[in-house]
Structure formats: structure tokens, C-alpha cells
N, C-alpha and C positions, 0 to 999 in steps of 0.2 A: 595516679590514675592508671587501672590497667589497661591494658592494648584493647582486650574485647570490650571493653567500654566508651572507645574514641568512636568508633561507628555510629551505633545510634546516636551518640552526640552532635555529630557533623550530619547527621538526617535531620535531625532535628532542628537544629541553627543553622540548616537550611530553609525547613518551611515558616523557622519564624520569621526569618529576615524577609524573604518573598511575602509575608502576613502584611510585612509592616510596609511594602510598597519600595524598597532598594530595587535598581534597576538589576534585574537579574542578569546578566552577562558578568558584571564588575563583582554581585555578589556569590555567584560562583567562584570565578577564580581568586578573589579575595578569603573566599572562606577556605578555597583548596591549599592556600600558600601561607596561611595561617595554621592551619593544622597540620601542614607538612613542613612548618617552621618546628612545629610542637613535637611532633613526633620525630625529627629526627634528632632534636633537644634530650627526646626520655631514649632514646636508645630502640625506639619500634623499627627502623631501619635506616639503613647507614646514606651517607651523603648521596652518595652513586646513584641509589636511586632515583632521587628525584634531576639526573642526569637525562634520563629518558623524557623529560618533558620539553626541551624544544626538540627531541625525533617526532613526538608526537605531534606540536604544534606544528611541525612543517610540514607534516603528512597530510594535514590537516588544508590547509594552503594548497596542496599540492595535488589534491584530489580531483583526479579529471569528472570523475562523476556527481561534484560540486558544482560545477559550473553549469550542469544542464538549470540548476536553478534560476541566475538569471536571463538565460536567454526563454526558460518556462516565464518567467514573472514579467519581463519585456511584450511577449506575445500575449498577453492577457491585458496588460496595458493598452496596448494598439487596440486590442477588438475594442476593449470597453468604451474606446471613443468614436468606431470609425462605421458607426452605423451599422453594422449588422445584426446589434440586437432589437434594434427597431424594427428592420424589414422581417425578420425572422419571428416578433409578436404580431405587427403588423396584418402579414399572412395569415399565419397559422390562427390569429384568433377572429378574424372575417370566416375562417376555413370552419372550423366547428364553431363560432357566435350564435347560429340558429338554436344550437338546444343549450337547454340549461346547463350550466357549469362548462361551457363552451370557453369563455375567458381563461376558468381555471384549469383548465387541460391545457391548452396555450400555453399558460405560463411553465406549469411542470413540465412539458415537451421541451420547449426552449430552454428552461434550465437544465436540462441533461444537454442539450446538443451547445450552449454554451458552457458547460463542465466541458466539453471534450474536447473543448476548442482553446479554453482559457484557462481552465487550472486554479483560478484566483474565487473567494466568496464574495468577494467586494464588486468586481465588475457583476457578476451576476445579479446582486441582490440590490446593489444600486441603478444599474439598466432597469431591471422588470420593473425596480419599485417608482424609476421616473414615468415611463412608459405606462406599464398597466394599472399601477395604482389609481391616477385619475380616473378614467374607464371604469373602472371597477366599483371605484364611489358612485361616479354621476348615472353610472346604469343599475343602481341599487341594490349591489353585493352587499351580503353581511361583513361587517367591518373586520369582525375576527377571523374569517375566514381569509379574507381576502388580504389583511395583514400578513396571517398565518403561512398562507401556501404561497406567495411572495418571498418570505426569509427562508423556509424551506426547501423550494425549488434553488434557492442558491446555494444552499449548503449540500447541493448533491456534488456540488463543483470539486466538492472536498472525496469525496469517493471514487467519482467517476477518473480513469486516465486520461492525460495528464497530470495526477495531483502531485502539488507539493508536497503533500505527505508524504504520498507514497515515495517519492525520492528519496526523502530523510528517512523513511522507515528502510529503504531497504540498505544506505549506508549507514544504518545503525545495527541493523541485523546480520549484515554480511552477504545477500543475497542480490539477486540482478533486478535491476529495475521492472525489465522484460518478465520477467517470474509474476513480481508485486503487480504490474498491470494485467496479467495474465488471470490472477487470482481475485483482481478487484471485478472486471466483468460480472459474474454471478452476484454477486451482490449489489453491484450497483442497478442491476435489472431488477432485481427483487426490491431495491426502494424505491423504484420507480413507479414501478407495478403497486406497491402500497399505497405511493401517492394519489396514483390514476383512480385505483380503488377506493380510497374514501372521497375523492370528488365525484365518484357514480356515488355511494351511498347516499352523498350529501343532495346529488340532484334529484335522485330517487324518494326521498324523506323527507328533504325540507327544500322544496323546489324554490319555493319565493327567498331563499337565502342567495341562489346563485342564479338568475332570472335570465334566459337570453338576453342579443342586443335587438333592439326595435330594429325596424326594416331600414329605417333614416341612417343606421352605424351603420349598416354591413353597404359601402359603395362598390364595392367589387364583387363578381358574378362572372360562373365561366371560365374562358379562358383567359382572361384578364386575371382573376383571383389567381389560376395554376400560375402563370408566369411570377406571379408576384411572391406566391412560395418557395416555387423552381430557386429564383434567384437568390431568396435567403439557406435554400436548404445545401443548393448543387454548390456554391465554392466553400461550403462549413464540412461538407464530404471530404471535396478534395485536399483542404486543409488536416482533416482528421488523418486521411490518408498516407497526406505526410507526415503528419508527427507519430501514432502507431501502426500503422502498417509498416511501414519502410523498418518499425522499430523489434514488431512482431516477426517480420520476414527476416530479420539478421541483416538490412542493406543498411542501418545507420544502427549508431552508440546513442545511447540516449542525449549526449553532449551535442551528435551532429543532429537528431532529431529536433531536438530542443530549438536548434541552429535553423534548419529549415524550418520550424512551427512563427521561429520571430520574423523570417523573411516572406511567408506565406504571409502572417499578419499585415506587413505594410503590402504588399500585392493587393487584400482585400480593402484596407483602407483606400488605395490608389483606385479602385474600382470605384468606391463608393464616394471618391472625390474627396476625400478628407483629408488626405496624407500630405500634412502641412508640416515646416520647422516646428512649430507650437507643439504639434503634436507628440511628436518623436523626441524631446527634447521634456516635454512631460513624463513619457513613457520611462525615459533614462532617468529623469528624478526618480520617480515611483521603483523602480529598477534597484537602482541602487542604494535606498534608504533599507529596503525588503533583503537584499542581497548582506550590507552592510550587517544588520539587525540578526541574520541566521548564523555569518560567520563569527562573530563577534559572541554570541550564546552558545557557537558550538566549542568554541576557542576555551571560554571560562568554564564547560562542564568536562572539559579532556584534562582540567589542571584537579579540579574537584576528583575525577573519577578517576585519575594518575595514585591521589593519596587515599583517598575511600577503599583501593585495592589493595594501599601497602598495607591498611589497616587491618586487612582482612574484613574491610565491609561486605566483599563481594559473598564471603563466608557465611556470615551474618545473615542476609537476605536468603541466600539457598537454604540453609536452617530455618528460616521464618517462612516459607513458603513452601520447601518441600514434603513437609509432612502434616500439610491442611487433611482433612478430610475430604474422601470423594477422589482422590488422586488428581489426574490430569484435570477432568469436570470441574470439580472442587476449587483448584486454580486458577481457572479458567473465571470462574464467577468469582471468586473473592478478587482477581485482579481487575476484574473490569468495573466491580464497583469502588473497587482505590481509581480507578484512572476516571472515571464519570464524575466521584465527589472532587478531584483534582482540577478536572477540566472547568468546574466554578470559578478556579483563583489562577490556572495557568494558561498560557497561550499552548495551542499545540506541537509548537517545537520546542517552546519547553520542554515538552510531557514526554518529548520524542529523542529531546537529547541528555536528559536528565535519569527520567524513569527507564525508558526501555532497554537501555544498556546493562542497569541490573536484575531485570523480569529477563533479558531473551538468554543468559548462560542456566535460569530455571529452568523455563520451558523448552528448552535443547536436552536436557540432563532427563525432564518425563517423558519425551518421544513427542512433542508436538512439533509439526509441521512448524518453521519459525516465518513459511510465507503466508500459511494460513492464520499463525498467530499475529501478523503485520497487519493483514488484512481487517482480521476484527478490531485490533485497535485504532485504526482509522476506521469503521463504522464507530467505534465507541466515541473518538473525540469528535468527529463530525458533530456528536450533538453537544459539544461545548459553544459552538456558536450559534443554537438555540434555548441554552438556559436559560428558563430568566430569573434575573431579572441584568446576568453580566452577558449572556451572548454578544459575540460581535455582532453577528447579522441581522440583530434588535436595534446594535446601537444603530446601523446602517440604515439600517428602515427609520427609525426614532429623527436622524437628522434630515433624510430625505424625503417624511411626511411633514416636519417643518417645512422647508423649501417648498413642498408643493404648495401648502395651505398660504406660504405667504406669497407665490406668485400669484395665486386667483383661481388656480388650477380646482380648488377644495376651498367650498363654503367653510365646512365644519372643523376645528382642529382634531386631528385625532387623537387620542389619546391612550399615553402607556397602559395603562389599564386593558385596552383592547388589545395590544398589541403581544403585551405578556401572556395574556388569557388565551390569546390565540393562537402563540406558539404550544402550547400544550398536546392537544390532542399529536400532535407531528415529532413533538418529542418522543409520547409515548412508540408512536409507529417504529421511529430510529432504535428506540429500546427495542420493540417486538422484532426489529433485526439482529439485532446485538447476539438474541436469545437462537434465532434462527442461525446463524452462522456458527453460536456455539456446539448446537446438537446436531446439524445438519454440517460438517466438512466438507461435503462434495460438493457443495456450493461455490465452494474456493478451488478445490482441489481437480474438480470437474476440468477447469479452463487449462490447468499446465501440462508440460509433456510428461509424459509416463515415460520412464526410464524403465527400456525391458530389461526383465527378470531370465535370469541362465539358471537352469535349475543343475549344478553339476552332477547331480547323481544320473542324470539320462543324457551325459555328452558320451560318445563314442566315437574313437579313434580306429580307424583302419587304416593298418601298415600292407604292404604290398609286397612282399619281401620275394625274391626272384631265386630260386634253388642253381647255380651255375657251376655247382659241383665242388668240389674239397681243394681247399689249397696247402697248402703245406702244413699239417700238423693242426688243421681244423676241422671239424668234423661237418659230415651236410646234414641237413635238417631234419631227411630220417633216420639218421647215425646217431642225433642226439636224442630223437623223440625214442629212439628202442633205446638207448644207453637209460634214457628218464624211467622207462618203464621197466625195462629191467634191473633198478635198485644199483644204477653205477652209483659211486661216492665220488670218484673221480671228480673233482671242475674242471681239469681239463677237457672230460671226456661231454660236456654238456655244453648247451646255449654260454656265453661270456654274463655274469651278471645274475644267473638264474640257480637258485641253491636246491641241492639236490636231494629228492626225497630220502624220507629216514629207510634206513636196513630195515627188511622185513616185509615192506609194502606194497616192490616192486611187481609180486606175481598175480596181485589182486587190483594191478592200476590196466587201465585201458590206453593202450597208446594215444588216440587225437584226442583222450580229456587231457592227457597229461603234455601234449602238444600245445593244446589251446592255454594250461595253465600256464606252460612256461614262456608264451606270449602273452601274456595277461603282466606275467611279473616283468618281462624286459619292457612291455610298455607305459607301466604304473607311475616311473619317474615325472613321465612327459603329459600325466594327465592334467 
């Protein structure tokens, strides 16, 4: 077998193994030490190399910007039990329930302000869908709708900062955390603002699909209602605050942000009386299975991508990608629909520790920004956990409209059918993002610092040089500028450093051009 042939081979018995359902950690690095048995068997490269592979594993372990992941996925855990997403629908949806689609603005608000707080799709889309699903049936919401903008508003969780992704994207890309939340802002606004937008259309058009609540729902009026949003709104601020601010200001590492985001979490739990052993003690399962789960995938695709590169796979893929049509554009679109048909069979840190390590040395090599290209691939995978019919955030909803139906909470069972159908429309909006952040950059590029630009051809130096008379056998400065103009050849007789014009030119030069030139050359070194 030749060498350029082992690449596509190991892509390939990759995705079919991942096809047939092998836990993908084990078959990563089983396939990596497999083919890096093979190849240093045929002579593709010598033992030594695959010496480099516990440098890398222990780099690997050793990664302080690793760890902001469990203390993200801790903090996400705590909120999700400690009431805040109750008081925070609670509110917000008494606060607009008078006009139609009142619920469903609710819920899309609180899912962004729970994206920024939690990080995780599960607590979001499991809170809303305990919470407002009821509601949403027994006050005669269209069932697809109200499915739809439920799993949706949780999967913003995936865009907005804190996300998980974005962590792993930007230790896969090489860039700062701070950058990648920097660059998510704009877009996470713009899905928002999508959201918000087709729930006016929908109230607009098909009003008896999202009906107000009767007078009997809304028990709060006043200043009773403000109080009772105050208090879900004002310590989800101050929380946010600590995790990006402190993180946007330069006063923590994403590791100590992370840090304060889990200690803030049990604060708010302690508020709202929750913050039990049980609790905390859940959090750190959940904690550490998510934790477990990311190192252990990112461990098996660094043994995979150790031998994919002796192979010259890295080679392979820049050949297969660099010369699409359309250039950077062109790319841009053929890679995002490889990562959307992938996001049907892969989890997102797959996608993140698998794929983008060999897409970001492409897109570095055509001039793309690699935070705005992080960026869009987290819009891209976000809508993996609405496909259907594998989303997570379906299967999420899927188990927690069981649970509801069989507490009493819902006459009717819901059904997948509705639920599929309903994630549709919100897919497509994630797409008309996708397409937005390809042809629109400044969306991303808007939020990061500008690195000012020096344009060297307009810097100037000015010397100051003091005339203090001649020292021994050195001439003063109008000794040399007459010597420049009068066609001396001498160097001694000129500036140190400054070559002396040609014979013959001397009687047609103007002493202070030829002054200023020979201060132009003794300063040219130092520009």
C-alpha cells in the first residue's frame, strides 16, 4: 500500500466504525495505534516518531485551559436545579402574557439569559420544557410551536458565552477564549433577534396559535410582578458579570472565571434555598461523567491525529479543500455543509476534536480569520441538537413531554411527530445564520480588538544633533556639508557612515539638500 493512500483509509475506518455505533474515544485511539503500528511496520516513518505521543498526551492533561470546562459544566448543573429558571419564566412570562406570543418571547429571553449563565443545552431545554410546556398546552398554544421554540431557545445555550464549545473550539484552534466569546456576541444577537422575530410574525398571522394568558394566569400586577423579575433578572447579571466581565476586563483566565461562575452558582442556589448535599453532590456526578467523556475523546483523537499527520493526511485534506471553487467563499460553504451532514451522527466535540483540527491549518493557509471561522462552526453545530429526527434537544423535550403527560400536568401525549415538524422552521433560521455570518464577517469581527496598524512609510525620526565644534581630526557639520557639496571623495573628510557623492556633481548640488541627504542616510539604519 502507498503512503498517500493510508489517509483516506484511516478517514474512512473512521466514519465507518463511528457508522456502526464503537464508542468513539476507544475507536479513535484504537484506529490511531493501529495504523501507526502499520505504518511504522512499512517504513512510512521511524519508531521515534510516535515517541511524541505521550508529550502530547500529557499536554493534554496538562492544559490549564481544560479545566475551565468542569468548573463551566458544574455551574450549569447547580443553576439547573436551583430555581432560577423558574423565577426568571415565572416573571418574564406574567410580564408580556397579555399579548399573544407573550409565553413565547419568555421563553426565547430566558433561554439566552440562561445560555449565559449555564453553558449547558440540557439544563436549558429541560427547565423551559418542565416549566412552560405545561402552560403552553393548557393555555392553547399550537403544539409545534410551542415544542419548537422550547428546544430552540436551549440550544442558543450553545452560541451564547459561556459555551462549551466555544472553549474546545478555541483550544483547537489555538486562539483565547476571550477572542471566541468576543466574536460569539454578534451572532448570538442576531439568533436571537430571529427568534424574537418569527414569534411576532407568528402572533401577527396566526394569532389563535399563540393566544394570550386569561386574566385568571397572570396573579401578579405592579410592583409585585417588577419585584418578581428584578429577582430573577438582578443576580443572573451579577453572575454573568462574573463569569464575562471579569473575563472580557483581563481580571480572570477563563480557568478562574469558570471558577467564580461555579461559586456564584451555589450563592444563587443558597438564595433560593436549594443548596443542599443532594444537590452539589448531583452537580459533581453530572460534572464529572461530561468532564470524563471530553477528556477521554480528546485523548483518542491526539493518537489518531499524532499518525493521520505522519501519514501526510494533514497534506491530503489541504489538497482536497484548497483548491474548491469560489476560494475562501467556496470553502467556507462546502465545509459547513460536511460539518451540518456530520452533526446528524456526531456529538459536537466530536466535530470539534476530530474535524477542526484538520479544516483550521486550511482555512489559516486562505487568510480566514480562524476566530471568525470558530465562530461559525459553533453557529453550524448548534443546529445538531435540532435535527431531526437525532437532535439532543428533541431527545430532551421527547423524555420530558413524557414525564409531563404521565404526572397529570398534560391530558394529551405529545407526539414526535409534532415535535420533529416543529423543530423545522428554527432549523432553517439557524441555517439563515450560518449563511449570515458567512457573507457578513463583521458580525464576528465587529466585537474583537483591532490591532492598530503602523503604516511605516509615514514614521519619522528626528535627531537633534548639537554642532559643539570639531575635535580632533573630525570635521563640524558645515565642514562636511561644504566638503558633500563640493565633490570631496575623501570619507574621512564627510559625516562617519555617509558615502560620498560621484566626481563631477559636486558644483550642481545645493549644500542643505545635500546636508538633509546625508542625514537621511546616517538615520536609514535606525528606521
Amino acid at each position: 500500500m502507498a503512503m498517500q493512500n493510508l489517509a483516506p483509509i484511516m478517514f474512512g475506518s473512521l466514519v465507518v466504525a463511528m457508522l456502526v455505533g464503537f464508542p468513539v474515544a476507544f475507536t479513535l485511539g484504537g484506529l490511531g495505534l493501529g495504523f501507526g503500528y502499520y505504518a511504522v511496520s512499512q517504513g512510512f516513518f521511524p519508531e521515534a516518531f510516535m515517541a511524541n505521543l505521550p508529550l502530547r498526551l500529557f499536554g493534554i492533561v496538562s492544559n490549564e485551559l481544560l479545566l475551565s470546562i468542569p468548573f463551566f459544566t458544574f455551574m450549569g448543573a447547580i443553576l439547573e436545579r436551583c430555581g432560577l429558571a423558574e423565577d426568571l419564566l415565572d416573571g418574564t412570562g406574567q410580564l408580556f402574557g397579555s399579548k399573544p406570543g407573550g409565553l413565547g418571547f419568555a421563553v426565547i429571553i430566558v433561554g439566552a439569559i440562561l445560555g449565559a449563565i449555564t453553558g449547558t443545552v440540557a439544563a436549558s431545554v429541560i427547565a423551559m420544557g418542565v416549566i412552560s410546556l405545561p402552560i403552553m398546552v393548557r393555555y392553547g398554544y399550537n403544539m409545534r410551536y410551542a415544542t419548537g421554540v422550547i428546544a430552540a431557545s436551549g440550544t442558543i445555550t450553545q452560541l451564547i458565552p459561556p459555551s462549551l464549545v466555544l472553549v474546545v473550539l478555541a483550544d483547537q484552534l489555538g486562539r483565547s477564549v476571550g477572542d471566541m466569546y468576543r466574536g460569539a456576541i454578534g451572532p448570538s444577537i442576531l439568533q436571537t433577534s430571529l427568534f424574537l422575530l418569527f414569534t411576532l410574525g407568528v402572533a401577527l398571522f396566526r394569532p389563535q396559535w399563540v393566544p394570550p394568558l386569561p386574566e385568571e394566569a397572570r396573579t401578579l400586577r405592579g410592583w409585585p410582578l417588577i419585584r418578581k423579575v428584578l429577582w430573577g433578572m438582578l443576580p443572573s447579571v451579577v453572575l454573568i458579570f462574573l463569569v464575562l466581565g471579569t473575563l472580557f476586563m483581563g481580571l480572570a483566565t477563563p480557568t478562574e472565571a469558570g471558577a467564580l461562575g461555579a461559586i456564584g452558582a451555589m450563592v444563587l442556589a443558597a438564595m433560593h434555598r436549594r443548596l443542599t448535599l443532594e444537590l452539589i453532590w448531583q452537580a459533581m456526578d453530572s460534572t464529572m461523567r461530561v468532564t470524563t467523556m471530553v477528556i477521554f475523546i480528546l485523548l483518542g483523537s491526539s493518537v489518531f491525529s499524532l499518525v493521520f499527520q505522519g501519514v501526510d493526511g494533514n497534506k491530503w485534506i489541504e489538497h482536497l479543500l484548497s483548491n474548491l471553487p469560489g476560494g475562501p467563499v467556496g470553502f467556507l460553504i462546502v465545509v459547513n455543509l460536511f460539518v451540518f451532514f456530520l452533526a446528524f451522527f456526531l456529538d459536537f466535540f466530536e466535530i470539534a476534536f476530530i474535524i477542526v483540527p484538520l479544516l483550521a491549518p486550511v482555512a489559516e493557509k486562505l487568510g480566514i480569520d480562524l476566530v471568525w471561522f470558530g465562530v461559525l462552526l459553533c453557529v453550524n453545530m448548534q443546529t445538531s441538537f435540532m435535527h431531526p429526527p437525532f437532535g439532543f434537544a428533541l431527545f430532551y423535550l421527547r423524555g420530558i413531554a413524557d414525564q409531563i403527560h404521565k404526572s397529570g400536568a398534560i391530558k394529551e401525549p405529545i407526539q414526535s411527530k409534532d415535535i420533529y415538524l416543529g423543530a423545522i422552521p428554527w432549523v432553517l433560521m439557524q441555517l439563515m445564520l450560518v449563511a449570515v455570518v458567512i457573507f457578513w464577517p463583521a458580525s464576528v469581527t465587529f466585537w474583537l480588538d483591532k490591532a492598530s496598524a503602523v503604516n511605516a512609510d509615514e514614521v519619522q525620526i528626528e535627531m537633534k544633533i548639537e554642532d559643539t565644534g570639531a575635535a580632533d581630526g573630525v570635521p563640524t557639520l558645515p565642514e562636511a556639508a561644504e566638503a558633500a557639496a563640493s565633490g570631496a571623495s575623501a570619507a574621512d573628510d564627510a559625516l562617519p557612515g555617509v558615502p560620498a557623492p560621484d566626481a563631477g556633481e559636486g558644483a550642481d548640488v545645493d549644500p542643505a539638500k545635500a546636508m538633509n541627504e546625508a542625514l537621511k542616510g546616517a538615520t536609514a539604519p535606525t528606521r
